[in-house]
C-alpha positions as CSV (number, residue, x, y, z in Angstrom):
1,X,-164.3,-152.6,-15.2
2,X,-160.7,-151.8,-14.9
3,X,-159.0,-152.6,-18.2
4,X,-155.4,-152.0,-19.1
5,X,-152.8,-151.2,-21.9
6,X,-150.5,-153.7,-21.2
7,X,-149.7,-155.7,-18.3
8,X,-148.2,-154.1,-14.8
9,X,-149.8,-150.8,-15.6
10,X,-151.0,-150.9,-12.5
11,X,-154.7,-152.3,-12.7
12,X,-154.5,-154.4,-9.8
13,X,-153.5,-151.6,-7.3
14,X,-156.6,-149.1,-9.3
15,X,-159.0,-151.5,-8.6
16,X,-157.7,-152.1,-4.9
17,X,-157.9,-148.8,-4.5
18,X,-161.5,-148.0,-6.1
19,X,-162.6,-151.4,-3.6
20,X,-161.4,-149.3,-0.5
21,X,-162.6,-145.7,-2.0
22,X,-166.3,-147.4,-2.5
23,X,-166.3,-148.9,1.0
24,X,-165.5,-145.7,2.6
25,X,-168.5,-144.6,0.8
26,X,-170.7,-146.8,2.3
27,X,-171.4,-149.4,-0.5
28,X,-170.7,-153.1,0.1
29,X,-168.2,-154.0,-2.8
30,X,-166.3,-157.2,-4.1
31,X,-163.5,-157.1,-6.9
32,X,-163.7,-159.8,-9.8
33,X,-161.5,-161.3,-12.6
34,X,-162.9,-163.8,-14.2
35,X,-159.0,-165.0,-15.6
36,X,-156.1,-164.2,-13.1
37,X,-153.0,-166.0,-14.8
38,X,-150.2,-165.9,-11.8
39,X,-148.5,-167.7,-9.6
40,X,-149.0,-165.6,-6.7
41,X,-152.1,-166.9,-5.3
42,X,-154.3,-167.9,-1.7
43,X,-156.5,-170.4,-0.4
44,X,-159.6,-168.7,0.9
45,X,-161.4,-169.8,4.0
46,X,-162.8,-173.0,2.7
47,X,-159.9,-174.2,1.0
48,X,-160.8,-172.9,-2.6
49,X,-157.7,-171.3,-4.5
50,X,-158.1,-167.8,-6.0
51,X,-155.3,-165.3,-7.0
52,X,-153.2,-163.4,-4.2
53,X,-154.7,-160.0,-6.0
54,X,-158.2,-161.0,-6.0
55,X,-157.8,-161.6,-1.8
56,X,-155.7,-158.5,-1.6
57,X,-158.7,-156.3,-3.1
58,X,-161.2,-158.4,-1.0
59,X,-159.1,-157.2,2.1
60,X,-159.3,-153.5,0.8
61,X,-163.1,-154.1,0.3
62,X,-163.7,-155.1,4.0
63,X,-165.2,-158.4,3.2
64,X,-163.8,-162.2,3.1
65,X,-162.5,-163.4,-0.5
66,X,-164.1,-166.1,-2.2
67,X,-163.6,-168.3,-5.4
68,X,-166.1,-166.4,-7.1
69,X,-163.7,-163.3,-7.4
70,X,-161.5,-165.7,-9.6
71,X,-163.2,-168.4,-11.1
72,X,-160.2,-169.2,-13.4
73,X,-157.1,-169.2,-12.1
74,X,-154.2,-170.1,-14.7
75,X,-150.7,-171.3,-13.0
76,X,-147.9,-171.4,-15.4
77,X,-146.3,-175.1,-15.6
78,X,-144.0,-174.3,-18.4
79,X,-143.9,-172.0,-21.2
80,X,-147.0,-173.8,-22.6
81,X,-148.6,-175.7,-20.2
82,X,-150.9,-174.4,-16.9
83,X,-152.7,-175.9,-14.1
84,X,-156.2,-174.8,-14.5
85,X,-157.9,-174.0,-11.8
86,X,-162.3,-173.6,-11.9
87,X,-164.0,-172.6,-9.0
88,X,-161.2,-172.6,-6.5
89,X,-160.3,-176.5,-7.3
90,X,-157.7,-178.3,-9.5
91,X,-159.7,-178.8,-12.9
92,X,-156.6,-180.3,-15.0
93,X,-153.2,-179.4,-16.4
94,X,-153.8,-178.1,-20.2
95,X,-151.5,-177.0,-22.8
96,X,-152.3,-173.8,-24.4
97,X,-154.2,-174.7,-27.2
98,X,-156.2,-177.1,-25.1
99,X,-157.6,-174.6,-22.8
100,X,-158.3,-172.0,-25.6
101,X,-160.9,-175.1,-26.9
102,X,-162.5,-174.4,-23.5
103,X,-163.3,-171.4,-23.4
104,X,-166.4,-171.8,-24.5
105,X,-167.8,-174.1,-22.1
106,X,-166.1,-172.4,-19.5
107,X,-167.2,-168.6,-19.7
108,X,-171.0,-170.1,-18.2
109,X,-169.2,-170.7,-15.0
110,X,-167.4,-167.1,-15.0
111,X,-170.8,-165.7,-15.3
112,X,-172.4,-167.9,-12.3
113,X,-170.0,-166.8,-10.3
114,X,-170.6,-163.1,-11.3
115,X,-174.2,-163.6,-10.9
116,X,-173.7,-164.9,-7.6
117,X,-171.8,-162.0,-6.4
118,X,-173.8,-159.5,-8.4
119,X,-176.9,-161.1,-6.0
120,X,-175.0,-160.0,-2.6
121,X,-173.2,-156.7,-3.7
122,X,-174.1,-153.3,-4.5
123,X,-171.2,-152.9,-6.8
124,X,-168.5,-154.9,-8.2
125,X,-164.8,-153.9,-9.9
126,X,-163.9,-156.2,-12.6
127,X,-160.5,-156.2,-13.8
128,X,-158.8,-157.2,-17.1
129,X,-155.8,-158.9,-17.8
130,X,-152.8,-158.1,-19.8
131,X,-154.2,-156.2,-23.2
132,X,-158.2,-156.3,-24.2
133,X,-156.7,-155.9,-27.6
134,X,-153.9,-159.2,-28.5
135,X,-155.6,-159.6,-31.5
136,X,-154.5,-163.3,-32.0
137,X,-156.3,-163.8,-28.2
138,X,-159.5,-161.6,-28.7
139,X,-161.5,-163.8,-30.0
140,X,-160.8,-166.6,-27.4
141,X,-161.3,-163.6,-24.7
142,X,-163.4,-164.1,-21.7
143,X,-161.6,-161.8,-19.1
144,X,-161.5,-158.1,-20.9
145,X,-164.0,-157.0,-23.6
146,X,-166.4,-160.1,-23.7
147,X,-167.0,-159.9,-19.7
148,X,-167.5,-156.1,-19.8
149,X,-170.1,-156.5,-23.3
150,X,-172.0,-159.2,-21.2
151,X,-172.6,-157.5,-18.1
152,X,-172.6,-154.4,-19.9
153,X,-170.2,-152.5,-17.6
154,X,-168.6,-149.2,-18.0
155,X,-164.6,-149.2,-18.5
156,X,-161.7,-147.0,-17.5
157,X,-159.1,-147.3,-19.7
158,X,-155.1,-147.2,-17.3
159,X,-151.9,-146.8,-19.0
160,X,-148.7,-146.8,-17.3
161,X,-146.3,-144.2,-17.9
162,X,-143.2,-145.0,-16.0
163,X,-142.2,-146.6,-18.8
164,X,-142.8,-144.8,-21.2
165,X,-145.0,-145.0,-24.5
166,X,-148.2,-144.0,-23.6
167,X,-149.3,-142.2,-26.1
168,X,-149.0,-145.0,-28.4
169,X,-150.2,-147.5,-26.0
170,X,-154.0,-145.5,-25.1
171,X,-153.7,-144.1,-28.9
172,X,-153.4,-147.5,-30.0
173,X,-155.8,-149.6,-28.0
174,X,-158.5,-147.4,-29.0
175,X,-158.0,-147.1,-32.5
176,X,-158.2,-151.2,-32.0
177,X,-161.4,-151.5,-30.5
178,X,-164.3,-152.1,-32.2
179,X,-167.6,-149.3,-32.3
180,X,-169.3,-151.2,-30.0
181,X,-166.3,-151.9,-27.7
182,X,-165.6,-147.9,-27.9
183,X,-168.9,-147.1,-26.4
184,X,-168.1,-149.0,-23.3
185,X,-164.8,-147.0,-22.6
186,X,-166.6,-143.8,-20.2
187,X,-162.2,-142.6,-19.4
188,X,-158.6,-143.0,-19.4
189,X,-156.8,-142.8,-16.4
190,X,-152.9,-142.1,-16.5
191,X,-151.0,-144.2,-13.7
192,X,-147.6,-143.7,-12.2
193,X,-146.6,-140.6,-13.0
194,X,-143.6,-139.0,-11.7
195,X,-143.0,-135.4,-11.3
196,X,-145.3,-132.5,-11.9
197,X,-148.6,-133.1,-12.8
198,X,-148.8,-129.6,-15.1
199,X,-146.6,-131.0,-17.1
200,X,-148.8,-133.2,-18.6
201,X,-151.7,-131.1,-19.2
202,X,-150.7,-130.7,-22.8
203,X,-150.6,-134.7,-22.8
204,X,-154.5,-134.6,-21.7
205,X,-155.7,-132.1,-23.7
206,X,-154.1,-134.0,-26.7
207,X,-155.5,-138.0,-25.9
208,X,-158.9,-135.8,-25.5
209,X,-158.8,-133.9,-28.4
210,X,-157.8,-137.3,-30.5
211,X,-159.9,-139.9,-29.0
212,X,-162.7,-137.8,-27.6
213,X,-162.3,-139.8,-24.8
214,X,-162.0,-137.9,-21.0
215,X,-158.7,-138.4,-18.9
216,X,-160.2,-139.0,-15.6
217,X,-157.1,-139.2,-13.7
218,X,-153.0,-138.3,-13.6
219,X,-152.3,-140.7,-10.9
220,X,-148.7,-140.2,-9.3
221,X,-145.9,-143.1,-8.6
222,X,-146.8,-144.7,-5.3
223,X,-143.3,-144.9,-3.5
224,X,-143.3,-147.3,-0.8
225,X,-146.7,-148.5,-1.2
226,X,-146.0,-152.3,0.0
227,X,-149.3,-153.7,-1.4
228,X,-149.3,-157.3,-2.6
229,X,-148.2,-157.4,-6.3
230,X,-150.1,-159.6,-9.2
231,X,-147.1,-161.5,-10.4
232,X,-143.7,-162.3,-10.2
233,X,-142.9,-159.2,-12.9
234,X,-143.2,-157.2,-10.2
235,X,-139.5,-158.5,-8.9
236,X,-137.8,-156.5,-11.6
237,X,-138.9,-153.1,-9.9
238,X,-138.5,-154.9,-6.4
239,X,-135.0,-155.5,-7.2
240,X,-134.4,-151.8,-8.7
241,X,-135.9,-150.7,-5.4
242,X,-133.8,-152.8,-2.9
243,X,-130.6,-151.9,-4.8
244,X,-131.4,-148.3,-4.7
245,X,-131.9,-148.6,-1.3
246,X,-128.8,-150.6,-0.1
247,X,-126.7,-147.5,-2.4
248,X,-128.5,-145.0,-0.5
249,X,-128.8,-146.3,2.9
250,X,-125.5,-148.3,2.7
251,X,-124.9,-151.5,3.7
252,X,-127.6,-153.1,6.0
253,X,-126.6,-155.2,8.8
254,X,-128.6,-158.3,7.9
255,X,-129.0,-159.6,3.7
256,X,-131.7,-161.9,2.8
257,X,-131.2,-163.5,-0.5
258,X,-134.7,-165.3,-2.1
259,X,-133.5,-167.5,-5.2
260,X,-135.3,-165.7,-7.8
261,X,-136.6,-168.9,-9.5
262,X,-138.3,-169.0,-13.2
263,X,-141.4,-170.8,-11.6
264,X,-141.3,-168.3,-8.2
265,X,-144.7,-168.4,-6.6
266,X,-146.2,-166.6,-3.6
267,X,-143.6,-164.4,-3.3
268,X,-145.4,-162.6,-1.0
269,X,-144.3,-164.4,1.8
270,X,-140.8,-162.4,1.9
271,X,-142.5,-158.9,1.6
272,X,-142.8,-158.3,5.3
273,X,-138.8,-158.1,4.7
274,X,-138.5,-154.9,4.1
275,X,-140.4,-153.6,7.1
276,X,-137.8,-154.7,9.8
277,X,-134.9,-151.7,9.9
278,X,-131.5,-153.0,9.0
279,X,-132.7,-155.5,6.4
280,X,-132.4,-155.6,2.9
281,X,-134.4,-158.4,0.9
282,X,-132.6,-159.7,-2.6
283,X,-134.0,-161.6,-5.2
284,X,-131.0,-163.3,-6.3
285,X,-130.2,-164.2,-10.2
286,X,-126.8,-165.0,-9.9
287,X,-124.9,-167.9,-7.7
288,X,-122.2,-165.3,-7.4
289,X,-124.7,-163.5,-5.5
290,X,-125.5,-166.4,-3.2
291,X,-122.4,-165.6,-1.1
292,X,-123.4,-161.7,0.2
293,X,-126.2,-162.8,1.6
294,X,-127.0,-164.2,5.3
295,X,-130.1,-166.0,4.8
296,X,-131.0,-167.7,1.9
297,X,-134.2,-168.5,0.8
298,X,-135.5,-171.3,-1.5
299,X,-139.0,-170.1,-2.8
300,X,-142.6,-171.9,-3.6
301,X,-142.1,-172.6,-7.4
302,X,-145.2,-174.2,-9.3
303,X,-142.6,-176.5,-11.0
304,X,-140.3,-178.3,-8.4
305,X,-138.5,-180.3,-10.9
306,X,-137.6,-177.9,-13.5
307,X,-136.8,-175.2,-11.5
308,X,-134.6,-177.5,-9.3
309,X,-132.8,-178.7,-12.4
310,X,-132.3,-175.2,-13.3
311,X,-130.6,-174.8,-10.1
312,X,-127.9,-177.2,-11.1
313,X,-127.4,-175.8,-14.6
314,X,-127.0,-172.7,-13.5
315,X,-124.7,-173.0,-11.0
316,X,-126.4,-172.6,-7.7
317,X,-126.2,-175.5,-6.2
318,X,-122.6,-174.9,-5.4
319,X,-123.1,-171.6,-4.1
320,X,-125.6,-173.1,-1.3
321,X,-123.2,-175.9,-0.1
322,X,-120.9,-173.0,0.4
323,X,-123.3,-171.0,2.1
324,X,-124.2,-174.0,4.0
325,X,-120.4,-174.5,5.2
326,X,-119.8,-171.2,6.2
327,X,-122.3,-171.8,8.9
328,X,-125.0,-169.3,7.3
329,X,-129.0,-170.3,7.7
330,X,-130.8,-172.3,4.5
331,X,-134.7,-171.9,4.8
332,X,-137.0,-173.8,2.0
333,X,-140.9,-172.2,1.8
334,X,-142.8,-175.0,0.2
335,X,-141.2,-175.8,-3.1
336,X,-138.3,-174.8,-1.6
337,X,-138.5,-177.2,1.0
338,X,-139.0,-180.1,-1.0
339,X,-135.6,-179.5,-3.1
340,X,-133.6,-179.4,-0.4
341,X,-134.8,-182.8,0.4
342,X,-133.4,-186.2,-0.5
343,X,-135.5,-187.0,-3.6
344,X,-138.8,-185.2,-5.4
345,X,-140.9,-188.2,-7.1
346,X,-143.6,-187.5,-9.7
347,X,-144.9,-190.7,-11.0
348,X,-148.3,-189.1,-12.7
349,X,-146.3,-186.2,-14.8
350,X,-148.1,-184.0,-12.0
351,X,-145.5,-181.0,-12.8
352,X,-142.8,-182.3,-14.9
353,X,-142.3,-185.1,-17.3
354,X,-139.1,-186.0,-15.4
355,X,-140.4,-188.8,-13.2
356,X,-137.8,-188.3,-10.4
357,X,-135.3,-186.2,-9.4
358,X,-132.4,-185.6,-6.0
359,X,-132.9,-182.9,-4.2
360,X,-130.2,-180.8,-2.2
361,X,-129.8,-183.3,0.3
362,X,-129.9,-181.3,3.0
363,X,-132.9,-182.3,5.0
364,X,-133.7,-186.2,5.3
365,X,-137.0,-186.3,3.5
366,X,-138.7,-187.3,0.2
367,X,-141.4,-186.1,-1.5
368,X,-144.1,-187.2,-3.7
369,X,-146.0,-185.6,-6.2
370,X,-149.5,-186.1,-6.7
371,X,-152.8,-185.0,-8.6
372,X,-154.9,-183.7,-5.4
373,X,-153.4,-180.4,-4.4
374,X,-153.8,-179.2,-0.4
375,X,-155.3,-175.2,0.3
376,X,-156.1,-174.8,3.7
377,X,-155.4,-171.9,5.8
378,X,-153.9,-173.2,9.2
379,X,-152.7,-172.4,12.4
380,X,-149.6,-174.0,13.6
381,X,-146.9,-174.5,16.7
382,X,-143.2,-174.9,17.1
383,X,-142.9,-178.1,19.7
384,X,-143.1,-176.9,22.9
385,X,-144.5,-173.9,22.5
386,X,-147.7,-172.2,23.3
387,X,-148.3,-170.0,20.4
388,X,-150.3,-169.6,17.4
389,X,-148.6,-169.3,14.1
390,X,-150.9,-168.8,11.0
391,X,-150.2,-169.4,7.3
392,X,-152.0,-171.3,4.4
393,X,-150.8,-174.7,2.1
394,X,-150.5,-174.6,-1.3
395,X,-148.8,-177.6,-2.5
396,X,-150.0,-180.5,-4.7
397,X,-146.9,-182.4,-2.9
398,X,-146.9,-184.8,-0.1
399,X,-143.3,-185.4,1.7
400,X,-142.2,-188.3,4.1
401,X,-140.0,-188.1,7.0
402,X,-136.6,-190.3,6.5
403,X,-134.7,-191.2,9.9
404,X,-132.9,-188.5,11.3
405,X,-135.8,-185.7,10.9
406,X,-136.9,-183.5,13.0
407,X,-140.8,-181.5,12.4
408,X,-140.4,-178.1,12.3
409,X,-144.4,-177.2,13.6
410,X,-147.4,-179.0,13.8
411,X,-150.6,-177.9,12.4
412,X,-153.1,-178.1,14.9
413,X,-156.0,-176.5,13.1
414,X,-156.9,-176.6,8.8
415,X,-159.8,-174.5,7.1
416,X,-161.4,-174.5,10.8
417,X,-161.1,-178.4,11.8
418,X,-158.7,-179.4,14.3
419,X,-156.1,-181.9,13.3
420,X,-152.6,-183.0,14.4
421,X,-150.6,-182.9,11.4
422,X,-146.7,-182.7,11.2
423,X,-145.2,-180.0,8.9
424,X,-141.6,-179.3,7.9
425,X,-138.7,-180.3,8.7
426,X,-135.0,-179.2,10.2
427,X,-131.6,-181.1,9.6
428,X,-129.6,-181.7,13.2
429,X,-128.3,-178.3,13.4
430,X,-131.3,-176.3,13.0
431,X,-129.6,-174.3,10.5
432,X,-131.6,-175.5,7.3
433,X,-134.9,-176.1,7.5
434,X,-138.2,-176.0,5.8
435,X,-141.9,-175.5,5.8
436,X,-145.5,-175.7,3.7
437,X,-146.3,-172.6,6.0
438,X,-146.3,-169.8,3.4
439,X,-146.7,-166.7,5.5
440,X,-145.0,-167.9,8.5
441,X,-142.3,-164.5,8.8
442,X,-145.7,-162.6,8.7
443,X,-145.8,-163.4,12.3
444,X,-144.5,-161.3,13.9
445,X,-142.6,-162.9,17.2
446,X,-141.4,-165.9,14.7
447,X,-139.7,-163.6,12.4
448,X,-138.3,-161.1,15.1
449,X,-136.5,-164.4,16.7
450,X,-134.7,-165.5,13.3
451,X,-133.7,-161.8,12.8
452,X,-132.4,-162.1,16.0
453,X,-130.8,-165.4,15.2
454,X,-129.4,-163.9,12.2
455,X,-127.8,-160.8,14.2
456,X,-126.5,-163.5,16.6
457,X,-124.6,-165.2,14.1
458,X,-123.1,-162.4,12.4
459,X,-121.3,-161.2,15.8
460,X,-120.0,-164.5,15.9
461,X,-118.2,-164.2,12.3
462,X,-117.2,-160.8,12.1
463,X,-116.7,-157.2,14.8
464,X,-119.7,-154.8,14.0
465,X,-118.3,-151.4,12.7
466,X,-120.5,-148.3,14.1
467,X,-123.2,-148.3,11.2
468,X,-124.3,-152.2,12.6
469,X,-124.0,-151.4,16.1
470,X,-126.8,-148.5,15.3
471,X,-128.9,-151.0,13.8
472,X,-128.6,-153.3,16.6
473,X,-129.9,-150.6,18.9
474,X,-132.8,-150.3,16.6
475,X,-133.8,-154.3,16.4
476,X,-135.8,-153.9,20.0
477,X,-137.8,-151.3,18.5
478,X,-141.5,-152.5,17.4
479,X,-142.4,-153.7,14.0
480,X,-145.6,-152.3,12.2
481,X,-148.5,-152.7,14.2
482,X,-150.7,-155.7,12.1
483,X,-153.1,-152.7,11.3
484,X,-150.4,-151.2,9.0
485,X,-151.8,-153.2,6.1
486,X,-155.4,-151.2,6.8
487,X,-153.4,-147.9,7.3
488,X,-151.9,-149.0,3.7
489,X,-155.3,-149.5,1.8
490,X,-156.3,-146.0,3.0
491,X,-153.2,-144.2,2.3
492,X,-153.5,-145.8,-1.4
493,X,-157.4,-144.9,-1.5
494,X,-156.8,-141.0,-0.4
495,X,-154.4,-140.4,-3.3
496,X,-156.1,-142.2,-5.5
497,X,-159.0,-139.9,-4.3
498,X,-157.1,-137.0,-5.1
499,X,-156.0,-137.9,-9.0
500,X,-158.6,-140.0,-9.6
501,X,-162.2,-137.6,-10.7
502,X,-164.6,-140.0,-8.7
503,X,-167.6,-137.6,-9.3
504,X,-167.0,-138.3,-12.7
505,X,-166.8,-142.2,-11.5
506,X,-170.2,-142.0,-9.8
507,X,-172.1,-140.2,-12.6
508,X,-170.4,-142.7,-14.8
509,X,-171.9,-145.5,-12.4
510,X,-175.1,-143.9,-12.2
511,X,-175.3,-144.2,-16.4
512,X,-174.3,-140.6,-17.1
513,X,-171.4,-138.8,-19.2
514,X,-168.1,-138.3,-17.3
């Protein structure tokens, strides 16, 4: 088990990377967390709904993920409120306090689900979440301390040090845990350090000499590592990076601005962004920013309502109209596409206790919100085309078509079974439009033609200086090959390899001292 700290100290990628290290090795391996709290998150083959960092470790280990590597899966509704989601399926929306009274019943069905994965795999990498040691949470605990004690697994220990603090933060977990929670702590492993390694020998030798614990790994800052994130926290170092980058690079040619909403979910779906040379993805904060960008995005949320009213108190909504006026693209992912519809109804309190709400008015549809939520993964097609665009639904809404709209695709197969369902929709300019396709710019010709699009449209409004007309030359060059993502996993496993004392790992594995 992979425990942390704190949260975003990096256990998601450690455990990616231990998936990928132990396949190389020849085991067959599947990740696990019994509690994934995020918003990021993917319907597996069969429709069941797991977090996105549970599949992205699945994909590392080589094999096909499955509800069991999540069987609780928390979506923030509000500040106190979550959809709860069991065994891949919609259980119920709960208020805090509610689903701490559940916790009993419910850890029996974490530990089926390990069992049944314990019966197929030769090893499994449990993660935690957040801190094994929230002392107001511990005892309601069924993701950190409580899952290792009952399978009785071995833990590594990560602290991240980017930040700072992490002396304090190992120091002060372990002098928190109780005798019998010490003994299953086998290391500490440093993450995401920067600069040179020496300089933190003194920093072993002293978490050693103090907790008699071993430091199994100094594991350096990953630059450029584009592996899927947990959670939407990972947008505040996405945004240092893409404003670093835009300082350094200077201005790109094409800005892509994603409404960085409270609720954002599957943000993921914008990450293939920052692959395509002479682009630079925003997450935007401010309606002030609305107006740099060329494409704007309107994100999944899991909380249409709210985060659509928060729209208009903040100010946004007149930045899109002006967007919209200036000719400039508007594209709604899920969520997104259902605000900048006509009206959002939720007559159950699905999401919100506001029973109705307009949208943007842009695209003549209305949606409904109710209880049974869609995950498929599909395969779709633009009318009158012969292609094969793949995605997944996540969306508890169902939206109608009004006179005047026009489908954007039709989904021609879900979770294997052919249908002939129409998705999306486009207003009569084809400037604003929308989807329930969350990974459609992963594909690869679909997003090369709205780039293109996009450089087509800024000729029109403005002369190219010399640094856009070198950009242009480079749009006909190849995007990554879809085998990038692989090359990824195993350029992450090798340098984990090389900070990372796996000898250590396997003797630990094998019952042995580090």
């Amino acid at each position: 088990m992979v425990l942390g700290t704190a949260s975003h100290v990096g256990k998601s990628i450690l455990v990616t990377a231990l998936c990928r290290i132990f396949r190389q090795d020849g085991f067959r391996v599947a990740p696990f967390k019994a509690q994934n709290m995020a918003l990021n998150s993917y319907p597996c083959k069969d429709g069941a709904e797991i977090g996105r960092s549970q599949v992205v470790q699945a994909e590392a280990a080589g094999v096909d993920p499955e509800a069991d590597m999540n069987p609780i899966l928390l979506k923030p509704t509000s500040d106190r409120a979550s959809q709860v989601i069991v065994g891949g399926r919609v259980f119920r929306n709960l208020e805090a306090s509610e689903y701490y009274s559940l916790r009993v019943e419910l850890f029996p069905k974490v530990l089926e689900s390990y069992s049944r994965l314990a019966s197929r795999f030769e090893l499994i990498v449990l993660e935690g979440a957040g801190s094994p040691v929230e002392m107001n949470l511990k005892e309601n605990d069924l993701v950190n301390l409580r899952m290792a004690q009952a399978v009785q697994s071995p833990v590594l220990l990560v602290a991240g040090i980017d930040r700072g603090g992490v002396f304090a933060s190992i120091v002060g977990t372990w002098e928190l845990l109780t005798p019998e929670e010490r003994q299953l702590v086998k290391g500490f492993v440093v993450n995401r350090f920067r600069g040179d390694p020496k300089l933190f020998e003194s920093g072993v030798e002293f978490l050693e000499r103090r907790t008699g614990v071993r430091v199994l790994g100094v594991i350096p800052y990953i630059h450029d590592l584009r592996i899927a994130e947990e959670d939407s926290v990972a947008l505040d170092d996405q945004r240092a990076r893409t404003d670093h980058r835009s300082k350094s690079e200077g201005c790109s040619e094409i800005r892509i601005g994603v409404l960085r909403l409270p609720r954002i979910s599957n943000y993921t779906d914008f990450d293939v962004w920052q692959t395509e040379p002479g682009v630079t993805l925003q997450y935007l904060r401010s309606p002030a920013e609305v107006s740099a960008v060329d494409l704007l995005i309107l994100p999944g949320t899991k909380n249409t309502i709210d985060d659509l009213a928060f729209l208009r108190q903040h100010g946004f909504e007149a930045g899109l109209r002006r967007h919209h006026l200036d000719g400039k693209p508007i594209v709604g992912i899920c969520g997104g596409m259902q605000m900048l519809g006509q009206w959002i109804y939720d007559p159950d309190g699905v999401e919100s206790e506001v029973p109705e709400i307009a949208g943007f008015g842009f695209l003549p549809i209305e949606t409904v919100l109710e209880r049974e939520k869609v995950t498929a993964q599909v395969k779709a097609s633009r009318a009158g085309r012969q292609e094969q665009l793949e995605g997944y639904e996540i969306h508890m809404g169902v939206t109608r078509y009004l006179p005047g709209a026009a489908p954007k695709l039709r989904i021609w197969e879900r979770s294997g079974q052919r249908v002939n369902v129409l998705d999306g929709a486009s207003d009569d300019t084809g400037q604003v439009w929308g989807t329930y396709l969350h990974g459609i710019f992963d594909n690869d010709e679909f997003r090369r033609e709205v780039l293109q699009s996009l450089r087509d449209l800024k000729k029109q409004s403005e002369l190219l200086g010399s640094v856009g007309a070198q950009v242009r030359k480079q749009a006909g060059a190849a995007t990554e090959p879809s085998a990038a993502q692989e090359d990824r996993y195993d350029r992450l496993a090798r340098i984990v390899r090389q900070h990372l004392d796996m000898k250590a790992i396997y003797r630990i594995l094998e019952g042995q001292n580090a």
